[in-house]
VOGU-3710 file (C-alpha; in Angstrom, 3 decimals, decimal comma):
1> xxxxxxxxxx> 21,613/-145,573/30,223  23,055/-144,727/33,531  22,836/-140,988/35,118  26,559/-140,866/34,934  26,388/-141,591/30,818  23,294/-139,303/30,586  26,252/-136,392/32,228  28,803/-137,363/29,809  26,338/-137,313/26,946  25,145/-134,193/27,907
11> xxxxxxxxxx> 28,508/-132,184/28,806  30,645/-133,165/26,110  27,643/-132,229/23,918  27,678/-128,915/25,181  31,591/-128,895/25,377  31,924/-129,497/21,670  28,905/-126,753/20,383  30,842/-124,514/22,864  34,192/-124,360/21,771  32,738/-124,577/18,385
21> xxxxxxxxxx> 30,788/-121,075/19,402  33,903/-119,018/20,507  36,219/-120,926/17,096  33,119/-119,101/14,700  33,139/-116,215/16,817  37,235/-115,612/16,818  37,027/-116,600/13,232  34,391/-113,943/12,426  35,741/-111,323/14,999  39,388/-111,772/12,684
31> xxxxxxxxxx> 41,118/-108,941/15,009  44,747/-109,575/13,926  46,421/-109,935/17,722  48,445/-113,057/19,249  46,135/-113,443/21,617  42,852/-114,223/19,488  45,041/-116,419/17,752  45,889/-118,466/20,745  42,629/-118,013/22,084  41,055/-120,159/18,881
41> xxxxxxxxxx> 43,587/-122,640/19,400  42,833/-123,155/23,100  39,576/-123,682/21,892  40,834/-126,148/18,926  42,089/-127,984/21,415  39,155/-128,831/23,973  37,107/-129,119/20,589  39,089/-132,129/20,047  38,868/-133,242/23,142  35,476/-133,056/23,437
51> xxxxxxxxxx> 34,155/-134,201/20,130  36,777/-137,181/20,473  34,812/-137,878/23,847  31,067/-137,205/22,564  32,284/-139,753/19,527  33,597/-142,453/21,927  30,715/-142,039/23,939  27,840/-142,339/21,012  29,854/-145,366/19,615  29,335/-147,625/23,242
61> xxxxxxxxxx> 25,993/-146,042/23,506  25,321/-147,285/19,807  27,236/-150,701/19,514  27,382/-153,576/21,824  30,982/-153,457/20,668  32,320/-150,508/19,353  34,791/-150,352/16,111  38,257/-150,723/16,726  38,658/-148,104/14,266  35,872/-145,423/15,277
71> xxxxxxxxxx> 37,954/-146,243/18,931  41,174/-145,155/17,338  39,763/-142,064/15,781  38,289/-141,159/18,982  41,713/-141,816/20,689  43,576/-139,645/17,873  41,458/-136,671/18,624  41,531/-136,668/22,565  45,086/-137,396/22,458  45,752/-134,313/20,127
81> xxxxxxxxxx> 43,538/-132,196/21,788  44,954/-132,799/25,112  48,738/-132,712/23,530  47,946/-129,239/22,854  45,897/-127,568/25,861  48,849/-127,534/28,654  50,879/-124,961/26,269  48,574/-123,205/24,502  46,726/-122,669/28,097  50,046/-121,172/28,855
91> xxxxxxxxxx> 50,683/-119,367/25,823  47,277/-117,765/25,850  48,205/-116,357/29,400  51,150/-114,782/28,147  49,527/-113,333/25,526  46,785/-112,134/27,543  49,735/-110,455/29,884  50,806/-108,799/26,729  47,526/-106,590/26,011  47,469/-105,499/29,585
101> xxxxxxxxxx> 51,066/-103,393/28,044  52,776/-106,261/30,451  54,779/-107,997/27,773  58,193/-110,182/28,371  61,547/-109,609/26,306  61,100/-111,039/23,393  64,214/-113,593/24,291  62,380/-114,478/27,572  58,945/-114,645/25,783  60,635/-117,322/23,430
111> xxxxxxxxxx> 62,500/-119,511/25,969  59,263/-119,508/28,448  57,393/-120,888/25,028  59,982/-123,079/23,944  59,938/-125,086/27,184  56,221/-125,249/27,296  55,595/-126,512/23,798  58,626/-128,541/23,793  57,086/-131,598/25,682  54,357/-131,971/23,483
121> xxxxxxxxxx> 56,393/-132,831/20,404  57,142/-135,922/22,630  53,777/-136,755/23,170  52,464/-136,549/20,031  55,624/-138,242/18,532  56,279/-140,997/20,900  53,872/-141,935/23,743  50,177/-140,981/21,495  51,491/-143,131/18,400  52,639/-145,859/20,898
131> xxxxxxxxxx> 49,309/-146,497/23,128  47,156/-146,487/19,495  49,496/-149,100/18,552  48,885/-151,021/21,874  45,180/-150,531/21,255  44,885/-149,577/25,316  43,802/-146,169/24,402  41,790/-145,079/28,340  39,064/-143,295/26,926  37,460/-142,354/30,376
141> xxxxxxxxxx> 40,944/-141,629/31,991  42,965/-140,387/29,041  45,218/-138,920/31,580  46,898/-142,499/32,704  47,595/-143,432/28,570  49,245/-140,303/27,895  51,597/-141,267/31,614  52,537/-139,450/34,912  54,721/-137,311/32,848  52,237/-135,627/31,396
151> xxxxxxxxxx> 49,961/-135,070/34,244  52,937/-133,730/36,101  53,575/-131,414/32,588  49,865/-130,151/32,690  49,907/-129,450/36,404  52,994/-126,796/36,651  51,443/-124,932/33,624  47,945/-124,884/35,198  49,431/-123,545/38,448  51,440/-120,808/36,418
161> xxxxxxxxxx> 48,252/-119,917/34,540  46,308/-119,776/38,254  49,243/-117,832/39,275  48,204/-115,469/36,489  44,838/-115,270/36,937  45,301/-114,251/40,686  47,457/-111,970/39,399  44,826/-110,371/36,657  42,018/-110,681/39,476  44,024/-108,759/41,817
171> xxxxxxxxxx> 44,759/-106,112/39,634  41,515/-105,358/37,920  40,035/-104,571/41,195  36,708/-103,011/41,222  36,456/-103,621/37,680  33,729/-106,015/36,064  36,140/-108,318/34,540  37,718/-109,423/37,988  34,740/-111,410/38,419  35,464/-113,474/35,350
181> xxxxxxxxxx> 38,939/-113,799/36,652  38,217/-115,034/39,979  36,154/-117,725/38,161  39,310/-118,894/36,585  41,195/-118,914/39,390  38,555/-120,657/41,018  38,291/-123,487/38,440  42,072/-123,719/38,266  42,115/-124,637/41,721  39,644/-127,088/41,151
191> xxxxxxxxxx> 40,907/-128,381/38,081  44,336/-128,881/40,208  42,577/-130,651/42,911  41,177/-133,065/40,851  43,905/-133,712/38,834  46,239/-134,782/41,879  43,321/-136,717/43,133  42,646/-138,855/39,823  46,455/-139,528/39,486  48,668/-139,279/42,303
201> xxxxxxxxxx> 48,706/-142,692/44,165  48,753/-141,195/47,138  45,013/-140,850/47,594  44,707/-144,178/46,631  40,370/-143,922/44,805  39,254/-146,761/43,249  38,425/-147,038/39,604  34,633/-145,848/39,207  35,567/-143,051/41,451  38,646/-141,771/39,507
211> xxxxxxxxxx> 36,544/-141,992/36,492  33,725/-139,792/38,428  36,369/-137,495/39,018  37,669/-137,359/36,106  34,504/-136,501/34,049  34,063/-133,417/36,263  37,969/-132,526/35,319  36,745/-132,936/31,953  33,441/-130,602/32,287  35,757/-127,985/34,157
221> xxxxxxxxxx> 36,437/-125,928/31,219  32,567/-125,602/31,015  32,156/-122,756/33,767  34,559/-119,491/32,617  33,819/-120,070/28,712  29,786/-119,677/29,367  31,092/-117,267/31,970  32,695/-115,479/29,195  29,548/-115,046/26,772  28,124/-113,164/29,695
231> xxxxxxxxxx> 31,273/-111,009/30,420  31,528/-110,452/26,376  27,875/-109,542/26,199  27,556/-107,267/29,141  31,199/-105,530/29,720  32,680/-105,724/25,959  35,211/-108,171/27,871  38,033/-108,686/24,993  36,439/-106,352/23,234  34,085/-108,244/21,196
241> xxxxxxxxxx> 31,018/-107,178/22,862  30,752/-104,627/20,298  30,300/-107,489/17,858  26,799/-108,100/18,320  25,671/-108,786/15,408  28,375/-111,668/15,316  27,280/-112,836/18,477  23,696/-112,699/17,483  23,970/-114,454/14,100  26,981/-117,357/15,968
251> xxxxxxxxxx> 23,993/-117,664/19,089  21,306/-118,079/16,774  22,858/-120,798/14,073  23,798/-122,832/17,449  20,118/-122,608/18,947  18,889/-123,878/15,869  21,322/-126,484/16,032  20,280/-127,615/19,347  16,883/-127,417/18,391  17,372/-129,497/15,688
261> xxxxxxxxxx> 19,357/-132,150/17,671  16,790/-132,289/20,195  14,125/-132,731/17,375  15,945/-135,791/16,681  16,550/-137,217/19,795  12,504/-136,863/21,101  12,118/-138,566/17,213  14,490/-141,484/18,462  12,432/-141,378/22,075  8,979/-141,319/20,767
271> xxxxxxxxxx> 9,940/-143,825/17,886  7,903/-147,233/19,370  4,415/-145,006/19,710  5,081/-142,422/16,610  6,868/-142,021/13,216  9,839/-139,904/13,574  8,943/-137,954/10,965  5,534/-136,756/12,365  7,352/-136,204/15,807  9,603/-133,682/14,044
281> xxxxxxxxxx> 7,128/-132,028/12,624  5,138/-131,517/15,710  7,763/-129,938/17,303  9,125/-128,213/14,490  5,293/-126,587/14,090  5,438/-125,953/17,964  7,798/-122,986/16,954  4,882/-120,860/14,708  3,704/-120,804/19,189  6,947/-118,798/19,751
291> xxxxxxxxxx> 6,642/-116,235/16,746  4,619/-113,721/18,944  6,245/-113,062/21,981  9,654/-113,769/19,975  8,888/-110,415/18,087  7,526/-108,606/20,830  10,714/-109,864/22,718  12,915/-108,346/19,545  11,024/-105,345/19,405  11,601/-104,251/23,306
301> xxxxxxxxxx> 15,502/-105,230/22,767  15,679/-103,205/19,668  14,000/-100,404/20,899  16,057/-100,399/24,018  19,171/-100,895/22,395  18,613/-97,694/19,747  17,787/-95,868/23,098  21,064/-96,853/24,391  22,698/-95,742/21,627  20,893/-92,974/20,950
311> xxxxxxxxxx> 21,379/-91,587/24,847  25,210/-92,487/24,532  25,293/-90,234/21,667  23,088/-87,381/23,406  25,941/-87,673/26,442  28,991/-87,506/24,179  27,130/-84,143/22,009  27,085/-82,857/25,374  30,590/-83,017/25,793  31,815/-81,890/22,530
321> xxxxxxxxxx> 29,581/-78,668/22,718  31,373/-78,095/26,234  34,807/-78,461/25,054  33,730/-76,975/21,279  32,687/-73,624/23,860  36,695/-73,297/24,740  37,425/-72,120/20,903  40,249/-74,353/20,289  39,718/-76,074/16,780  42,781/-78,162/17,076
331> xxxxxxxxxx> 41,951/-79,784/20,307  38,237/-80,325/19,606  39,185/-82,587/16,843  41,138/-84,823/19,308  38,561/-84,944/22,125  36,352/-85,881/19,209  38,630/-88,533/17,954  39,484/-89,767/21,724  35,710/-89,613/23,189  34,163/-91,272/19,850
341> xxxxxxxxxx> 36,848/-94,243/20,399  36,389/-94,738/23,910  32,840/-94,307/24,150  31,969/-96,730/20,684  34,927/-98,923/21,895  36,057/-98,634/18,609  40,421/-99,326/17,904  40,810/-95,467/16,843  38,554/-92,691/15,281  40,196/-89,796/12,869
351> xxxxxxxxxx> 38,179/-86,993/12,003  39,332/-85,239/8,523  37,689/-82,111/7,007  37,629/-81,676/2,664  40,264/-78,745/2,888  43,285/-80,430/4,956  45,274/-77,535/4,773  42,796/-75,696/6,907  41,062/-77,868/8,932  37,797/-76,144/8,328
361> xxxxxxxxxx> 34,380/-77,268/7,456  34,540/-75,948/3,866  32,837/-77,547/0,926  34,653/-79,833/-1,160  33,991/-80,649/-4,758  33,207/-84,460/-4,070  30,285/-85,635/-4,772  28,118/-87,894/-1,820  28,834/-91,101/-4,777  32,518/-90,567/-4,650
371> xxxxxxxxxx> 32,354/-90,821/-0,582  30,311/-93,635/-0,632  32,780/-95,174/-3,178  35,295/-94,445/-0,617  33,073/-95,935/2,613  33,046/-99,055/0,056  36,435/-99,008/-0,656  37,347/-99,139/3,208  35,024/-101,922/4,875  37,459/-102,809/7,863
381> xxxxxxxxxx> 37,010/-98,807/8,651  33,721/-97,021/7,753  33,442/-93,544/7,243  30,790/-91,773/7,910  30,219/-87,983/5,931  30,194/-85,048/7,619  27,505/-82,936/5,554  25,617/-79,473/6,092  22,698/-78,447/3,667  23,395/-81,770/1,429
391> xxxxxxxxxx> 26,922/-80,519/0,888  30,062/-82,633/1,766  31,904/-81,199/4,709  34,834/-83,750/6,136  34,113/-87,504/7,018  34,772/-89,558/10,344  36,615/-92,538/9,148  36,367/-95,625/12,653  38,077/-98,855/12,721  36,972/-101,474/15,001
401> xxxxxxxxxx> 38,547/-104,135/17,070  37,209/-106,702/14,900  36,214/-107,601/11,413  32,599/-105,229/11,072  30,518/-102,671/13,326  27,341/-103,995/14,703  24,191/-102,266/13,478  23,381/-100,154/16,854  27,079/-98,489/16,782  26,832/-97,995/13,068
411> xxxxxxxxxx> 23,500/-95,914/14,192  24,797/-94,279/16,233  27,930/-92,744/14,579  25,890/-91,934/11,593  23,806/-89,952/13,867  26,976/-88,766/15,631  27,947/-87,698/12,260  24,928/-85,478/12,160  25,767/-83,219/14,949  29,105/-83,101/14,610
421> xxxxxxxxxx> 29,318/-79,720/11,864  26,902/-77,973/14,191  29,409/-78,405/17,308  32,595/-77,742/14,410  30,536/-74,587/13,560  30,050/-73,404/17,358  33,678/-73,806/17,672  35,055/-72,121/14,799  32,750/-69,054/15,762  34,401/-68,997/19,073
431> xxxxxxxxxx> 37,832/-69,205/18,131  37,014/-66,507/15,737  35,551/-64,295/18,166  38,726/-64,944/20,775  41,225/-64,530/17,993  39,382/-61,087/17,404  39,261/-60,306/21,065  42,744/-61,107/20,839  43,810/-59,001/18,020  42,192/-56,137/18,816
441> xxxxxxxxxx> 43,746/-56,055/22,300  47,300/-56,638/20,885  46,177/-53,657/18,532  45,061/-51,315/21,543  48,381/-52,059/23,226  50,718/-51,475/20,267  48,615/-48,168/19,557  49,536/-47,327/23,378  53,201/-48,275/23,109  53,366/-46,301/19,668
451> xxxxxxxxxx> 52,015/-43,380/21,290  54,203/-43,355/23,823  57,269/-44,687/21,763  56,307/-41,574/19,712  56,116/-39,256/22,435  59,978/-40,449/23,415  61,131/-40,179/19,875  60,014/-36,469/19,482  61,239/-35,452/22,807  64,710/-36,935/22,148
461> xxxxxxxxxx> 65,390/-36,254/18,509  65,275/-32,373/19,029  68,138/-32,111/21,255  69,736/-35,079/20,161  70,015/-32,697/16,743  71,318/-29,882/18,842  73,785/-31,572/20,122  75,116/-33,090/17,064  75,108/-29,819/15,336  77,095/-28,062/18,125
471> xxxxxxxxxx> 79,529/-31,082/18,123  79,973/-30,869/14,530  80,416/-27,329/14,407  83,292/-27,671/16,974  84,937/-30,673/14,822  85,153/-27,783/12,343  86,758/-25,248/14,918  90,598/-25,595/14,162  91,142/-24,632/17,289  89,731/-27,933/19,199
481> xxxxxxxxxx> 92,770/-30,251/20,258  93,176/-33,375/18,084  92,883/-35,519/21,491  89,127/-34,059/21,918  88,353/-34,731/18,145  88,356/-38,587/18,181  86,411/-38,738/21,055  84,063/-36,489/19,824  84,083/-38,531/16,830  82,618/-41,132/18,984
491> xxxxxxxxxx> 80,393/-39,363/20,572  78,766/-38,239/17,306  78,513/-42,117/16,065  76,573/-43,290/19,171  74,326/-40,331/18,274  73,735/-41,422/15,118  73,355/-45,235/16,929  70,605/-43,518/19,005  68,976/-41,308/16,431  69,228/-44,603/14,386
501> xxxxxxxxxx> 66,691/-46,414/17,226  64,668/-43,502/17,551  63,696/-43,567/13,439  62,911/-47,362/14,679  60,302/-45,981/17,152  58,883/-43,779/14,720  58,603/-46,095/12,569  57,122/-48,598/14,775  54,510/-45,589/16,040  53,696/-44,596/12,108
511> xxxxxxxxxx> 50,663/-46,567/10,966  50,392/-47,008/7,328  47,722/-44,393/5,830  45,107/-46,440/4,388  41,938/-45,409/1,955  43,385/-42,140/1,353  42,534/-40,121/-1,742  45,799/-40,269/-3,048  47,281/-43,443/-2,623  50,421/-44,359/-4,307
521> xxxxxxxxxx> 52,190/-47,286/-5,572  55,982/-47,922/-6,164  58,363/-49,969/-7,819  59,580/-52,681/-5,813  62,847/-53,452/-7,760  63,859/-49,641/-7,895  63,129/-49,214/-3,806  65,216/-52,227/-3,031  68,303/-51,878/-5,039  68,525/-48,209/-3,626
531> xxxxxxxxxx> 68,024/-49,627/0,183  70,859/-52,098/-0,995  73,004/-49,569/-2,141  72,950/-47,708/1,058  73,282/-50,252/2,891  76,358/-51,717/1,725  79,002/-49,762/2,519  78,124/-50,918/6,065  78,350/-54,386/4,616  81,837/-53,821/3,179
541> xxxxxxxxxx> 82,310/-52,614/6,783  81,444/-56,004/8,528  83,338/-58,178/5,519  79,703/-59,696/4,932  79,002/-59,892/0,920  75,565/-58,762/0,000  74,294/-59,593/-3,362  71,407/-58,574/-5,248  69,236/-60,590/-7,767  66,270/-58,307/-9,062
551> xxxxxxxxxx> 64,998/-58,258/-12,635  66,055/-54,863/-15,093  61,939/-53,927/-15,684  60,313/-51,971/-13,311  57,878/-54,075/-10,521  54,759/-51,652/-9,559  53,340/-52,448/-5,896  50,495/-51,499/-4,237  52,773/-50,281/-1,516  53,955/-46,784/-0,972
561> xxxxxxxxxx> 57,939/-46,240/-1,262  58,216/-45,051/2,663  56,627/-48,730/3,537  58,924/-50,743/1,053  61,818/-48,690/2,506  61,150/-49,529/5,878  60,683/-53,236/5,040  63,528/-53,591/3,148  66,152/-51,611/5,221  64,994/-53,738/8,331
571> xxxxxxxxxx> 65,027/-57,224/6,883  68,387/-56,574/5,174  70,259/-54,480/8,347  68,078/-57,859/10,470  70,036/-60,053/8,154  73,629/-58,335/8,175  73,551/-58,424/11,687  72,881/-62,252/12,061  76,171/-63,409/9,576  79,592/-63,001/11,007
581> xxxxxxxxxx> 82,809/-61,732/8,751  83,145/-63,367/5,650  79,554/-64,530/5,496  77,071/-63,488/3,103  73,196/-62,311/2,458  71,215/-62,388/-0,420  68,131/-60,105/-1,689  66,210/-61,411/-4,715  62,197/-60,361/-6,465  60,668/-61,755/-8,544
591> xxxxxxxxxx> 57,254/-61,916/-9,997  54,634/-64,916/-9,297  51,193/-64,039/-11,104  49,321/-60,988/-9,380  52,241/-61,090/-6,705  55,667/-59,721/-5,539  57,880/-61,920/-4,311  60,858/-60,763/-2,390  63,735/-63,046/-0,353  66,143/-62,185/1,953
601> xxxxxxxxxx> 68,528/-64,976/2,682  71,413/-65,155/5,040  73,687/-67,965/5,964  74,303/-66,922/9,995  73,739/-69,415/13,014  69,847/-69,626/11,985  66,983/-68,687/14,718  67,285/-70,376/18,122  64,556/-73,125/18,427  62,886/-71,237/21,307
611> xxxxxxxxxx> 63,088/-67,934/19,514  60,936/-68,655/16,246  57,346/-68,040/18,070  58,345/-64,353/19,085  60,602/-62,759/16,454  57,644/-60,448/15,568  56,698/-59,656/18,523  57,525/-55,786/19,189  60,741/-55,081/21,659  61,803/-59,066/21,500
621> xxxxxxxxxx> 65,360/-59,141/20,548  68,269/-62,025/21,479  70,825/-58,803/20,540  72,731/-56,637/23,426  71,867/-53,392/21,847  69,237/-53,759/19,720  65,505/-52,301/20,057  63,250/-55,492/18,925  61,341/-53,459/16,804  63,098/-54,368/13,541
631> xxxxxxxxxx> 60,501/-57,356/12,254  57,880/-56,168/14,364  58,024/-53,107/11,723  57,915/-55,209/8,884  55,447/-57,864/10,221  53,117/-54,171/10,687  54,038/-52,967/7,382  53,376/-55,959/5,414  50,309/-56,784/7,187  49,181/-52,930/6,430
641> xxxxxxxxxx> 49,516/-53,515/2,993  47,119/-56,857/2,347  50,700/-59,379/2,216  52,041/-61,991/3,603  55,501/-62,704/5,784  56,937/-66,331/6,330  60,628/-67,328/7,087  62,751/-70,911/7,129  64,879/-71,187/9,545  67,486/-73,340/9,392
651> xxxxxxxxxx> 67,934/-73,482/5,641  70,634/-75,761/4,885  73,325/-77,586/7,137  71,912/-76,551/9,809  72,032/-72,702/9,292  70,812/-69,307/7,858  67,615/-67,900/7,627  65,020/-67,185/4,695  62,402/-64,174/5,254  60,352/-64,655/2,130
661> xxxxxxxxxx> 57,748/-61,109/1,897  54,746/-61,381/-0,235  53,686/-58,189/-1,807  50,188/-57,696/-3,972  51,279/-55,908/-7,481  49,159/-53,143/-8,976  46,778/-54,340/-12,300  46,928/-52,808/-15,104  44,424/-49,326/-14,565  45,361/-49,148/-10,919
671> xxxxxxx> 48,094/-47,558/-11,049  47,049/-45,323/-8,691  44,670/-46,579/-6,806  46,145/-48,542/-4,190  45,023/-49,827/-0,840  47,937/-49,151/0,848  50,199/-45,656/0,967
//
């Protein structure tokens, strides 16, 4: 055989057990995106160019004259493969575009596709079908049987594909995959070359050296896929590199392959002076030579690859015990979530604790079977158990790229895993300690403003009473002029008004008397149908109807009458000053196990969106005249007293408000003993 027929042997052997590599690697990797998709199919394609090729070749190599109709198969699969590999070249390019967030309209995506793929409908309908016929199939220069169309067909879309590769090249700039890039570009151009040289007239090469040239057009492909194991293997490029143990198992079938077609072929070689048999098996038994520094080999990789993983982990701990040291659960959980997906290279990473509803490490009652049952139940994303003292904590559930998680990452997250509760832990102690930082400065500056709002109250209400009295005394006098008495009329009601704001102040100042002997409890139901009744000739006043919906029994408390009072008269007078004429509030209690439920309802405008994070907060008020104390005395009193405060707002249609107050109700025997008074 020639050195030009040893080439061909050898590259289209190693074209075919290529593209046959990356097909049982895209079909293993099964990430559902366009672009694997069109990525297999590119490699479909120069598998059936290749294989076609290898065949033709072994059939002269093997018969003086070849079969017509192993020379027609052959044919069939170059001419399909080559059909195929201008568009889906193209289409792969686009596709590629599209994961870099670079996509076209979908109406521009579809016409560029339209007229790529168009042309080979033609091709595979009209001119393939009509050289097999002819039986003038050019296996060496397939190019002139499929006609000048075509070459001109395949050159604009490998100059729009080079045009993208520049483009990909010059924007990953300093990045490792530009390398692989500029490959393509730099086979592109090559591939272009040659192509205009092997079939434009106009450089005019004989026959033996267009067929030279063509079989290195053929072997161009060669370069950027082996380039692309590399750039898989070392940078994740496409993000299979995480897919080792793919890779490992694909790379390891195909060297045995190899190993076993070269067995053969030394057989066929050493067949005049040995048995083919007992060559085989002296090279097969040359491999028990290799089983030594094979394992050591393994071992040192291995080792060095749990190190790697094991260090990557030690770097990310380090990071979540900095940012768990800021004492902000919430965002912990999504530097966890971000850093675990970036640094594993994984397609996302959600952290979840046993008790959603508080986002705590907290025991749950599942047992370690009934998470594994769940890991089972979710093999295209893992999750790995978050677990302190054997107990089941939360779980880290990671979905990868592709089909499965190589071995070193699943080591790694398990071990991840590990240390996560300790960093949770560090965390939740912080937050705890800066929430109590927190609250007990908010409580030294509300003692400070009640002292002082006290101090302002006392100083004012004195002669604010002397004054009344004296007024009223002189509306008695019939003596005073009837034009003095209305506005002294008015000046008595703005007293009132203030006096009114002042009792606010005090009762803002007041704390609630806690573990004293004689604590007291109260009925809930009595308290608020007499703070309604007082209260509602001042409703009648506005035109607002206020309705009450309490049950006839008595409801015992463990609040004191003086703190129901001030709840109630400041949720209701909150709520009769938020409805306009004609509008309407309702109070309602009722009972829910060892608890006192009590609603106050109104159908006014609703809270403004950028108001609901600071009605409790002491002297905040969207009102002209009022003090902002009103729900900062409730939120106190209710707090005081072991409940709990929440509100809707809106409720329905886009209005009202609901202030729902959750009171604790005295047991049987503790009547009075209460904890609050």
């Amino acid at each position: 055989m020639s050195a030009l027929t040893y080439i061909r042997l050898v590259g289209f052997t190693a074209g075919t057990l290529l593209m046959l590599f990356w097909m049982v690697v895209i079909l293993g990797y099964r990430r559902q995106r366009n672009f694997e998709r069109v990525f297999f199919f590119l490699c479909l394609a120069l598998f059936f160019f290749y294989a076609g090729s290898l065949l033709a070749l072994n059939a002269q190599i093997f018969y003086s004259l070849p079969p017509q109709s192993v020379n027609t198969f052959a044919a069939v699969l170059i001419g399909v493969g080559l059909t195929f590999l201008p568009p889906v070249l193209f289409h792969m390019h686009v596709e590629f575009t599209a994961t870099r967030g670079l996509t076209l309209s979908s109406g521009r995506k579809g016409i560029a596709l339209g007229l790529a793929y168009f042309p080979a409908l033609y091709f595979l309908i009209a001119a393939l079908p009509a050289r097999l016929r002819a039986h003038d199939f050019n296996l060496a220069i397939p190019g002139d049987s499929l006609g000048l169309t075509y070459v001109l067909w395949l050159f604009l879309l490998m100059l729009l594909s080079f045009a993208w590769e520049w483009k990909f090249a010059r924007e990953m700039s300093g990045q490792p995959e530009q390398k692989f890039h500029q490959i393509a570009c730099a086979v592109l151009v090559s591939a272009l070359l040659l192509l205009g040289a092997i079939h434009f007239p106009v450089f005019g090469l004989a026959r033996q050296s267009r067929e030279v040239l063509a079989l290195a057009l053929s072997l161009m492909s060669l370069p950027p896929f082996v380039a692309l194991i590399y750039f898989v293997q070392r940078h994740n490029f496409l993000n299979i590199g995480r897919q080792k143990n793919l890779l490992y198992a694909v790379s390891a079938t195909f060297v045995a392959l190899l190993y076993l077609a070269l067995v053969r072929r030394i057989s066929e070689w050493f067949a005049p002076v040995l048995p083919p048999e007992a060559t085989a098996a002296v090279l097969l038994f040359l491999l028990v030579v290799f089983i030594e520094p094979l394992q050591r080999l393994l071992g040192r990789r291995l080792q060095e690859t749990a190190q790697r993983e094991m260090d990557r982990v030690q770097r990310l701990m380090a990071l979540i015990q900095q940012e768990a040291r800021q004492g902000n659960h919430a965002a912990l959980v999504k530097f966890i979530e971000q850093k675990t997906k970036h640094e594993f290279e994984l397609e996302s990473a959600i952290l979840r604790f046993a008790n959603p509803a508080s986002s705590r490490l907290q025991l749950s009652p599942r047992s370690p079977q009934e998470i594994q049952d769940l890991a089972a139940s979710r093999k295209t994303e893992p999750v790995f158990p978050l677990r302190r003292d054997g107990q089941f904590l939360g779980y880290l559930r990671v979905k990868p790229h592709g089909s499965a998680i190589s071995g070193e990452t699943m080591a790694g997250l398990e071990f991840l895993s590990e240390q996560l509760p300790s960093a949770l832990d560090v965390c939740h102690l912080i937050e705890d300690k800066l929430q109590l930082e927190r609250e007990l400065a908010e409580r030294e500056r509300l003692a400070l403003v009640g002292q002082m709002a006290a101090s302002i109250s006392h100083n004012l209400k004195n002669p604010l009473g002397s004054i009344k009295t004296i007024l009223q005394v002189q509306l008695e006098s019939p003596e005073m002029p009837e034009s003095m008495r209305g506005e002294t009329k008015m000046v008595l009601d703005e007293i009132s008004r203030l006096s009114g704001k002042l009792n606010q102040l005090l009762q803002f100042s007041r704390p609630a008397v806690r573990g004293s002997e004689i604590a007291s409890t109260s009925d809930a139901a009595s308290v608020l149908r007499e703070v309604i009744g007082v209260l509602r000739p001042e409703a009648e006043r506005r035109g607002v109807g206020l309705r009450l919906d309490v049950p006839a029994q008595p409801i015992s408390v463990a609040v004191s009458s003086e703190s129901l009072n001030d709840i109630f008269s400041n949720i209701v007078v909150n709520a009769l000053e938020a409805v306009v004429s004609r509008g309407s509030v309702t109070s309602s209690l009722l009972m829910n196990g060892d608890a006192c439920v009590i609603s106050v309802e109104d159908d006014g405008p609703g809270l403004p969106a950028s108001s609901r994070e600071k009605i409790l907060q002491p002297f905040f008020t969207t009102k002209s005249q009022g003090t902002g104390l009103g729900l900062a005395i409730v939120a106190r009193r209710v707090a005081e007293c072991g409940g709990k405060l929440s509100w809707e707002s809106p409720v329905a249609n886009g209005r009202g408000t609901r202030f729902v107050i959750t009171l604790p109700r005295t047991r049987s025997g503790d009547e009075n003993n209460s904890d609050c008074g």
